[in-house]
C-alpha positions as CSV (number, residue, x, y, z in Angstrom):
1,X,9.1,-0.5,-23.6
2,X,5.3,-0.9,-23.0
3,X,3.1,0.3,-19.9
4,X,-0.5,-0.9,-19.5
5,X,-2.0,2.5,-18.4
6,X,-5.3,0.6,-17.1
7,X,-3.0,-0.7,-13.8
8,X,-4.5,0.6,-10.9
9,X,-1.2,1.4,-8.7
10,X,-2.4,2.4,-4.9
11,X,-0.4,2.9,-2.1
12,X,-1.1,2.0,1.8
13,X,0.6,4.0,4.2
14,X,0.8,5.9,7.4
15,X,2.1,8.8,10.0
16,X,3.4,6.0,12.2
17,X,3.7,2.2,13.0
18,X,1.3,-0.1,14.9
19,X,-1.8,1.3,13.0
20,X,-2.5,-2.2,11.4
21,X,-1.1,-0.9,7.6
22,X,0.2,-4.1,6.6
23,X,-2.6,-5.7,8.3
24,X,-4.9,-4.1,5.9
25,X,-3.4,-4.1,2.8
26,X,-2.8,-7.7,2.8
27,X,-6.6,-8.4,3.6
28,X,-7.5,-6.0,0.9
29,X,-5.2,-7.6,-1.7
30,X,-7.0,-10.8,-0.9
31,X,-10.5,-9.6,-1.3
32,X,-9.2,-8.1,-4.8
33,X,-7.6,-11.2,-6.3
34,X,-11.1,-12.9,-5.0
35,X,-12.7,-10.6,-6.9
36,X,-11.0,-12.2,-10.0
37,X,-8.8,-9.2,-10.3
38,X,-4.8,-9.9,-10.8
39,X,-2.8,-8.5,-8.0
40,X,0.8,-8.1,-7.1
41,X,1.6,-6.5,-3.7
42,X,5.0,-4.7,-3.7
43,X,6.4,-4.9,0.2
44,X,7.8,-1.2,0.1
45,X,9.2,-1.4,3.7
46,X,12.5,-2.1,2.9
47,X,14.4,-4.2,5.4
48,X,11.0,-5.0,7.6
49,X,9.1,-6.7,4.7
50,X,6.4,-9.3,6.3
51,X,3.5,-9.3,3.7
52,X,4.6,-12.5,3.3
53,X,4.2,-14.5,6.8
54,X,0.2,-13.2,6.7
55,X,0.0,-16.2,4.0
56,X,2.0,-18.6,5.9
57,X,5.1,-18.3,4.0
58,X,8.1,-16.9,2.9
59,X,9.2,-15.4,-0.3
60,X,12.4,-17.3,-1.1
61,X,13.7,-14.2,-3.2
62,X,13.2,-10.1,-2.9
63,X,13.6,-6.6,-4.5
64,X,17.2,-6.8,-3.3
65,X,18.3,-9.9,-5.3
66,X,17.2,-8.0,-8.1
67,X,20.0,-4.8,-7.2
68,X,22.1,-7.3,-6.0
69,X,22.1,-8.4,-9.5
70,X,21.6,-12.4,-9.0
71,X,17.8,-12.5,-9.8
72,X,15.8,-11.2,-12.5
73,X,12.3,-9.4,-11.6
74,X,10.8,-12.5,-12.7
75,X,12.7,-14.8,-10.1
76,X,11.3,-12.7,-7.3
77,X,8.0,-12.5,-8.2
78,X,6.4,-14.7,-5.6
79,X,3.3,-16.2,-6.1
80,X,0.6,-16.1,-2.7
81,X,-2.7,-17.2,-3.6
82,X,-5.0,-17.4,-6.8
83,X,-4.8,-14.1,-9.3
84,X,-2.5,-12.5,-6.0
85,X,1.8,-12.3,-6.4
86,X,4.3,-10.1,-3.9
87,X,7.7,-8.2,-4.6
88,X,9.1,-8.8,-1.4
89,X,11.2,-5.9,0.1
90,X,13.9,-8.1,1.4
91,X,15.3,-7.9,5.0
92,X,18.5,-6.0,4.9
93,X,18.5,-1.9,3.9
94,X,19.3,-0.4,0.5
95,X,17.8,2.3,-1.1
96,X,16.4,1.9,-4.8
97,X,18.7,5.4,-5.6
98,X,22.1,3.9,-5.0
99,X,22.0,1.8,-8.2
100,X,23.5,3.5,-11.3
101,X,21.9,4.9,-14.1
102,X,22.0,2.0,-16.5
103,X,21.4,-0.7,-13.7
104,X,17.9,1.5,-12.7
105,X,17.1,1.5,-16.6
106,X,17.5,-2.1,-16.5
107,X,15.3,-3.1,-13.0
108,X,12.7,-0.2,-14.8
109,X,12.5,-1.9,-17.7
110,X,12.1,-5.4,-16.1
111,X,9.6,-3.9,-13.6
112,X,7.8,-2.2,-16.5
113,X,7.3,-5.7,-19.0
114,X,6.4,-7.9,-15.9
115,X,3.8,-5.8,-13.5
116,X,1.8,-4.1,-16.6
117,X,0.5,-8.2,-16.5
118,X,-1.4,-7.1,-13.5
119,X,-4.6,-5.4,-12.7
120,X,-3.7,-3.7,-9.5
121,X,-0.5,-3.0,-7.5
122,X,-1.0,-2.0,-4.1
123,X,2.2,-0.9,-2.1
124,X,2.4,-1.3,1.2
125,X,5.1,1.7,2.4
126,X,7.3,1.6,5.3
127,X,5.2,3.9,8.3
128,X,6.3,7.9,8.5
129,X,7.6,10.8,6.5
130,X,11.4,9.9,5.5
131,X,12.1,10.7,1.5
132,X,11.7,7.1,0.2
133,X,7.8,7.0,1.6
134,X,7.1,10.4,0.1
135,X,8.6,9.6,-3.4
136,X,6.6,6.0,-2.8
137,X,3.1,7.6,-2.1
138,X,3.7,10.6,-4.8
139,X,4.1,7.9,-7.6
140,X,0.9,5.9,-7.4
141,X,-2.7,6.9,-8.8
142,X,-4.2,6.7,-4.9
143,X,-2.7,7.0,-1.6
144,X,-4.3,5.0,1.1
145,X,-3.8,6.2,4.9
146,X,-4.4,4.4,7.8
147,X,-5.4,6.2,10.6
148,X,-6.3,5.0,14.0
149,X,-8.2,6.7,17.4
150,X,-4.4,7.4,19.2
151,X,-3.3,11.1,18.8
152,X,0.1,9.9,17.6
153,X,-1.6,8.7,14.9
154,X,-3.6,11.4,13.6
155,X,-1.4,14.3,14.4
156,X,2.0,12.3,12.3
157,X,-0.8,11.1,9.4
158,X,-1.6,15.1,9.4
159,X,2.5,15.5,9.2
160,X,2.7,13.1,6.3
161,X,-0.4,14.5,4.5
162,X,1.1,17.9,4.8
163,X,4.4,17.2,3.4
164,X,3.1,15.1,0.5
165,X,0.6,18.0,-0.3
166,X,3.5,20.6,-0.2
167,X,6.6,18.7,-1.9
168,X,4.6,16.7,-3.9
169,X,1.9,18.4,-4.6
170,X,-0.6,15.0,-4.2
171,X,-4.0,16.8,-3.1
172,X,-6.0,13.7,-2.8
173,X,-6.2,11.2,0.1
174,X,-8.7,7.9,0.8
175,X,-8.6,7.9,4.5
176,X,-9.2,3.8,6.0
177,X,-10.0,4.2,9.9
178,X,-8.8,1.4,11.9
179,X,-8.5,-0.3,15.6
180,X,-12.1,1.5,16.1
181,X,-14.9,0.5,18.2
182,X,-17.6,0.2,15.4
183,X,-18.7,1.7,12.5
184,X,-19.9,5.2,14.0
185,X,-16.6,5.5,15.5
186,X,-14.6,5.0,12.7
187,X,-17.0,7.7,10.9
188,X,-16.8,10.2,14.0
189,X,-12.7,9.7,13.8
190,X,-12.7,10.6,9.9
191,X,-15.1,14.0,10.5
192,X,-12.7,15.0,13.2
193,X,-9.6,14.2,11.2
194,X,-10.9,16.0,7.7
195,X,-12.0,18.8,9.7
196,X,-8.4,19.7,11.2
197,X,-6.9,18.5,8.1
198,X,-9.0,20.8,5.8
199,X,-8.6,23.5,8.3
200,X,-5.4,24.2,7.2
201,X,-4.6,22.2,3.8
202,X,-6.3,22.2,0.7
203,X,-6.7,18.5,0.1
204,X,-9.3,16.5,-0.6
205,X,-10.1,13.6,1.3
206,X,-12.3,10.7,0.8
207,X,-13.7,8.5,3.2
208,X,-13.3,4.4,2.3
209,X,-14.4,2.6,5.5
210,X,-13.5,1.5,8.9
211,X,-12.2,-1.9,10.5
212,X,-13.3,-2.7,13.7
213,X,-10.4,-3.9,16.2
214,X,-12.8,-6.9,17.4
215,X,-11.0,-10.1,19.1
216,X,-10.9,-12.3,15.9
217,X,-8.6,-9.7,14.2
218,X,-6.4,-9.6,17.3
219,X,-5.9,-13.5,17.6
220,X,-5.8,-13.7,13.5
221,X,-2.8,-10.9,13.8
222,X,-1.3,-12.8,16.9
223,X,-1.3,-15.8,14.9
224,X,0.7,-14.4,11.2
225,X,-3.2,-15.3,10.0
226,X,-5.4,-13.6,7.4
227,X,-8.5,-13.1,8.8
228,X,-10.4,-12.7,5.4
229,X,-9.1,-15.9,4.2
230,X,-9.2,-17.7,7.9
231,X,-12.2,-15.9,9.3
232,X,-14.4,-14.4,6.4
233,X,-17.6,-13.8,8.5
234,X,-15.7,-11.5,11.5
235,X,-16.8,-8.3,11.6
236,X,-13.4,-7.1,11.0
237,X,-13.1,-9.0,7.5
238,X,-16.9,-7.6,6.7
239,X,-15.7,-4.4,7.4
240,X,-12.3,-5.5,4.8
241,X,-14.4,-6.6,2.3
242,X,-16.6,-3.1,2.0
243,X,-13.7,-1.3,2.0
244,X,-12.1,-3.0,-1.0
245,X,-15.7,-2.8,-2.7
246,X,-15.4,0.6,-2.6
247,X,-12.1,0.3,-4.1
248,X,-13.4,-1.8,-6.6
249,X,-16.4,1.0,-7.8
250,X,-14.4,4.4,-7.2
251,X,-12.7,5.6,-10.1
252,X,-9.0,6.5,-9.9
253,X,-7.9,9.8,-10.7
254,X,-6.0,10.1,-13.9
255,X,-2.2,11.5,-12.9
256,X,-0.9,13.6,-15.2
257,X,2.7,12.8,-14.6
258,X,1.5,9.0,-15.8
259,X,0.6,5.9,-14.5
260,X,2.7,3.3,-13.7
261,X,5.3,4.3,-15.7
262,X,5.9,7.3,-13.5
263,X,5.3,4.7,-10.2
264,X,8.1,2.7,-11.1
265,X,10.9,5.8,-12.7
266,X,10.0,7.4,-9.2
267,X,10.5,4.2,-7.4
268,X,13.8,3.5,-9.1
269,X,15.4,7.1,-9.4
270,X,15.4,7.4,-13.2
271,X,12.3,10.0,-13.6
């Protein structure tokens, strides 16, 4: 069994729902595959999975189909767009730990030859702090979290910072402000957040950008549209496209518990 150490596994996640997670990580995945880069997105929110309908469609198979046993990895592998492929995460609960040993060995080792094709995984988790989006974020190189200006926001992405920090020991965070007015704002929302977060953790945190909530990214949401693809010169899909620049030129941190071998034995239960 081969890994291709130079996948660049990230993770988008958040304290709560309604911040606009799968909103961006779609948009970004977009921007990366136009960038010539092969993506696959993994639709981590088991049960809720809707990557999917932001491209018009529906995946016709899922992650489940796989532990259900009637697909192989490579039946469920569903293509979006040019150089851009999803896992779907199914609708219909059932967590990746209730397999047995040999059948997680098996989906590992099937996740392992097909996604090393790929340049970039992103992972978009299901929103809070239960065990399966801890052990999601704690497996990938960088963890993305969307924060927004609504207290809930900041004070359950603190939570969820916390905890990975402290049972996980992740000590590195790219912060994404969205639903702001402009840029300033979004900038003035990350001082204030890394202040209280740094007040009290030792965690790095790195600012990547902010999205403006203007009117074109409400009716693109409204309308299962994405706005980078439908509406490229909105302020909001600016705002997209320097954020996944500067995902594109920042360097991933090298994990020492390994790449995305360690992504996918945390993700399946065999680590």
């Amino acid at each position: 069994m081969s890994f291709n150490y130079q996948t660049k596994t990230l993770s988008f996640t958040s304290g709560k729902g309604g911040v606009g997670k799968t909103t961006v990580s779609a948009n970004v995945a977009y921007r990366l595959a136009q960038s010539g880069k092969k993506v696959l997105i993994f639709d981590a929110d088991l049960g809720m999975a809707n990557v999917d309908i932001f491209f018009g469609t529906r995946a016709t198979y899922s992650i489940m189909d796989v532990l259900h046993g009637s697909k192989s990895i490579n039946d469920v592998i569903f293509p979006l767009d040019k150089n851009l492929s999803l896992i779907s995460g199914g609708h219909g609960y059932e967590k990746l730990q209730n397999l047995d040993s040999f059948s997680r060995r098996t989906l590992l080792d099937s996740l392992a030859e097909t996604t090393s094709a790929f340049d970039y995984i992103l992972i978009d988790t299901s929103p809070g702090i239960a065990q399966n989006v801890l052990q999601t974020n704690a497996a990938v190189q960088r963890v993305n979290v969307i924060i927004t200006p609504e207290p809930s926001s900041f004070a359950d992405s603190y939570a969820l910072i916390k905890l990975l920090n402290s049972k996980h020991k992740v000590n590195h965070f790219s912060i994404i402000c969205n639903q702001v007015k402009n840029h300033e704002d979004g900038f003035y929302l990350f001082k204030k957040f890394q202040d209280v977060v740094q007040k009290f953790l030792i965690v790095g945190l790195e600012y990547m950008g902010s999205i403006p909530s203007d009117s074109l990214l409400r009716t693109a949401n409204y309308q299962q549209k994405l706005i980078s693809k439908h509406m490229p010169s909105s302020d909001s899909s600016i705002a997209i496209a320097q954020i996944t620049n500067e995902l594109l030129k920042s360097q991933i941190r090298t994990m020492s518990h390994g790449g995305l071998q360690f992504m996918w034995e945390n993700l399946t239960g065999v680590a």
